[in-house]
N, C-alpha and C positions, 0 to 999 in steps of 0.2 A: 504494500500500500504506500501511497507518495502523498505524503506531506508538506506542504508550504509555509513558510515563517514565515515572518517580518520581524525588524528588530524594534528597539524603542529609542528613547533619546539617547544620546552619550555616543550614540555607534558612528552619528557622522564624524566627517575630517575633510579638512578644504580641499578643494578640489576634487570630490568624488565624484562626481558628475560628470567631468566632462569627457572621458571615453564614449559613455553613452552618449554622446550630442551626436556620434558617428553613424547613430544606427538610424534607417530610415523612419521620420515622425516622432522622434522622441524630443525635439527643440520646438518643433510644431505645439505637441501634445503640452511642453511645460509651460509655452508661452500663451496658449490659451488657456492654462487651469491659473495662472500668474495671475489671472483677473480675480478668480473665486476664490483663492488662496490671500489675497490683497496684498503682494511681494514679487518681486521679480526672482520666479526660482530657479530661471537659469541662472542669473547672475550672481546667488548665493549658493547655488550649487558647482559655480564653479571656478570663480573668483572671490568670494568673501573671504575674509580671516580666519582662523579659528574662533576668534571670540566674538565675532560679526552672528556666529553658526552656532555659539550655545545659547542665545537670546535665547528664550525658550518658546516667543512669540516667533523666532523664523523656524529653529528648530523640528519644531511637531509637524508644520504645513511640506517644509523639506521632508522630509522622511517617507510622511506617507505619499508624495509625490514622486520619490524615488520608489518606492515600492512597487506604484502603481506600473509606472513605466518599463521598469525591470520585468514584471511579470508580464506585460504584453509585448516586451522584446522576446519573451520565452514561450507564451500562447499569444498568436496573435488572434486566434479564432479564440474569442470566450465560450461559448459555448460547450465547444469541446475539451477546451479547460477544467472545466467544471465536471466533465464526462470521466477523465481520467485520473484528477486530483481525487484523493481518498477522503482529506481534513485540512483544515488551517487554523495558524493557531499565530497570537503575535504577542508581542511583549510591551505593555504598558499602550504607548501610542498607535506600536504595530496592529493595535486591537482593529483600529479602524481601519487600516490594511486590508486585516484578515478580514474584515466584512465587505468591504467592498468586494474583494477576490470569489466571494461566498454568494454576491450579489445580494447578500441581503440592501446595501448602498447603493446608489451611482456613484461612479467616479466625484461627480459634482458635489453631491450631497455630501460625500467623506469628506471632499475639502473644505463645504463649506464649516460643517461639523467640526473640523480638526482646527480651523482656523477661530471659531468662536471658543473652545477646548484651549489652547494655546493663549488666548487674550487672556481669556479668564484667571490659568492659570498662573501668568505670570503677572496678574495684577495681584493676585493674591498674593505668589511669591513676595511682592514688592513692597508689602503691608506689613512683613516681618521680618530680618533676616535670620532663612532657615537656608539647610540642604541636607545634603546625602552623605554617605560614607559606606565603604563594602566592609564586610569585616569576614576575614576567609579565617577556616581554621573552628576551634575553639568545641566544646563539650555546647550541644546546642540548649541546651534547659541551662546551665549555668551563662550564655548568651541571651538567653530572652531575660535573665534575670536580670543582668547587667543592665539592659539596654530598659528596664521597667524602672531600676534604682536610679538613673539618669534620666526619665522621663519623655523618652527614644519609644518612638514606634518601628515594628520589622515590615517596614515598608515595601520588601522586595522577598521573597525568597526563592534563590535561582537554583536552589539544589548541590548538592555534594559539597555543603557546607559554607556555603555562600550567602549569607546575611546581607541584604544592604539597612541600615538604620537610617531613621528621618528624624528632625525634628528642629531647634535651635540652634543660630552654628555655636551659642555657649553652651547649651546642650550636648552638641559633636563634640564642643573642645573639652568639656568634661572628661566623657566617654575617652577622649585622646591621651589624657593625663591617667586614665584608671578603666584601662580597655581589659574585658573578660581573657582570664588566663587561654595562653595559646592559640592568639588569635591575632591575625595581620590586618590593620586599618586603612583602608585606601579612599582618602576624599574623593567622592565621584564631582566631574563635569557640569552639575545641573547647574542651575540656579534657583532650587526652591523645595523645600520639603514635599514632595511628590506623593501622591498616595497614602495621605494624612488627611487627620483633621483639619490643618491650614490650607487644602485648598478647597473645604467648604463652598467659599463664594462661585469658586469657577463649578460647583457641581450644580448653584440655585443657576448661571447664564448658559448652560447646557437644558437645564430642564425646562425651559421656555423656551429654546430650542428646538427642540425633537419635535412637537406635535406638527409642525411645517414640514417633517422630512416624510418621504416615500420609502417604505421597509416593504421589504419581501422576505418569505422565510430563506433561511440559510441551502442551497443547493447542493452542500457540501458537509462534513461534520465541522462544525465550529464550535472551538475547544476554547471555552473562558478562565480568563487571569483569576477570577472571582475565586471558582473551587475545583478548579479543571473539569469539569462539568462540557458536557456533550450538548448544546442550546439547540433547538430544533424551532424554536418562533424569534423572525428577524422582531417580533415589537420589546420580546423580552434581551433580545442582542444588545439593542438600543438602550433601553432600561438599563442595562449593565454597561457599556459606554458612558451611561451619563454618571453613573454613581461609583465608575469603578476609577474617577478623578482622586478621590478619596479614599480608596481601598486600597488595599494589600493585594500585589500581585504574586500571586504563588503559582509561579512558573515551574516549579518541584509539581506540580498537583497535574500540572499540564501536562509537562512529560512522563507520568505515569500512565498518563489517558491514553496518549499517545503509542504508547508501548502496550497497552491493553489489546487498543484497537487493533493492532497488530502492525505499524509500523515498516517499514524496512528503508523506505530511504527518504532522508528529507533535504530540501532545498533552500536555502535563506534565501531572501529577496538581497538586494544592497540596499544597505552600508551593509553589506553580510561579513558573520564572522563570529561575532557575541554568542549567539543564539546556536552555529552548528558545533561549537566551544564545550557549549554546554552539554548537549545532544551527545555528543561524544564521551562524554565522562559521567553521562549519569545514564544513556539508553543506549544498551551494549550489542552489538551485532546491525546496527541502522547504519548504513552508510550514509556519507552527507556531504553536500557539496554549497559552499558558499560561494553566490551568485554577485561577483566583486565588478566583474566588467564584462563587455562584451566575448573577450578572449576566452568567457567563463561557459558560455551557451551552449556548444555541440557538446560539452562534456554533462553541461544541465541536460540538454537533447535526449542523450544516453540513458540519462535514470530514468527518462521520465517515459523512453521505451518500454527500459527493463524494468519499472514498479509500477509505473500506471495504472489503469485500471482494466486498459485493452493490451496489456504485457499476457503474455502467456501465464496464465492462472489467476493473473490478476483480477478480473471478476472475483472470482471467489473470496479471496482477501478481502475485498473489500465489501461484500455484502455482510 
């Protein structure tokens, strides 16, 4: 069975984008969604700074705009995409990726979505200063401890021991002076305690949101950050989009599902890499291929012969 990711914020880096301008319609395709997006995302995908790229207001809209593109440099028939992908699954922002890929979105709709998602939450970011931190390693009941006595939420859990904490950066810097034994702290990229209580407000300008968007159910298995949970109604997709601004993404719960379902090989969209990282060290015997540039596609081509859905057995897998 063939599996699609997408990654979430932190995966961009300058200039990712611009291999892909090479492919036919993909500078087309960014300069018409630039409008819905409200950003030029050729130009920050592939001349802006790095620090131009972790705004979190260009950030989210980039992302899922690389996502889109990459998977129709890989299907350019959707339809049939959807015919031989097995599941999708995405990480944080990649959420709205995965639904679009699922059709439960338009292309449009995700961006406008991701783009009001993005506002919200970097107003909120702006309201406090919070962020992130990974913290690898460590006895994980004596880590949630830690991170309860500093008043840290586990905003992330990406599996094989991989913590990210949210909250305060005097809260972070706490936690930095008196981090849970055997355990390595790595400030993440963002700019804002992500998948917290602080970004409340961007969840009440999502939820005036939605009722204006067009949902279809999921065409595909889509696997949510919420509880790894297999969603089969695009209205309850949505619902969990809107609310899952402020939730805990347990990407552990995901790749369980994932390997349930029965797995064999999976694909990251680009900024690929994060996510098939993970895949690798926590769901054993899936091959994986991170879908970084165009140079990356006949070898994407390849899995997506040999796991599809129209692979030799493949049906069956996948039913």
């Amino acid at each position: 069975m063939l599996v699609i990711v997408a990654p979430g914020q932190g995966a961009q880096t300058p200039g990712f984008l611009s291999p892909w301008l090479e492919v036919d319609g993909v500078a087309d395709r960014l300069r018409g969604w630039s409008d819905v997006a409200g950003l030029d995302l050729v130009r920050f995908g592939t001349e802006a700074s790095e620090e131009e790229i972790k705004d979190t207001a260009v950030a989210q809209p980039l992302l899922v705009a690389a996502g889109l593109v990459t998977a129709r440099a890989l299907f350019p028939d959707e339809d049939l995409a959807r015919e031989v992908v097995g599941a999708v699954a995405g990480h944080s922002v990649g959420e709205i990726t995965a639904a679009a890929g699922a059709g439960v979105l338009s292309a449009h709709d995700a961006l406008t979505f991701v783009r009001e998602r993005s506002l919200g939450m970097a107003e909120a970011a702006a309201a406090t200063a919070t962020g992130m931190a990974a913290l690898l390693g460590g006895d994980p009941e004596a880590v949630a401890a830690k991170l309860a006595e500093h008043g840290l939420t586990a905003a992330n859990n990406n599996g094989g021991g991989q913590i990210v904490a949210a909250g305060t950066l005097a809260q972070l810097e706490a936690l930095k002076a008196d981090p849970p034994a055997g355990t390595r702290l790595i400030p993440l990229k963002v700019a804002g305690a992500f998948h917290t209580e602080h970004m409340a407000p961007g969840v009440r300008r999502l939820a005036e949101l939605a009722p204006t968007l067009k949902v279809s159910d999921p065409a595909v298995a889509y696997v949510s950050n919420r509880d790894g949970e297999v969603v089969q109604s695009g209205a309850e997709v949505l619902d969990r989009l809107v609310s899952q601004v402020s939730n805990p993404v347990r990407w552990d719960l995901c790749m369980e599902t994932l390997q349930q379902l029965g797995a064999t090989a999976v694909i990251e969209l680009s900024p690929a890499g994060t996510l098939t990282n993970l895949v690798k060290r926590n769901v054993k015997g899936v091959a994986t291929l991170a879908l970084k540039t165009p140079a990356d596609l006949d070898k994407a081509r390849a899995l997506v012969a040999e796991h599809g859905a129209h692979a030799s057995g493949g049906q069956e897998q996948n039913a």
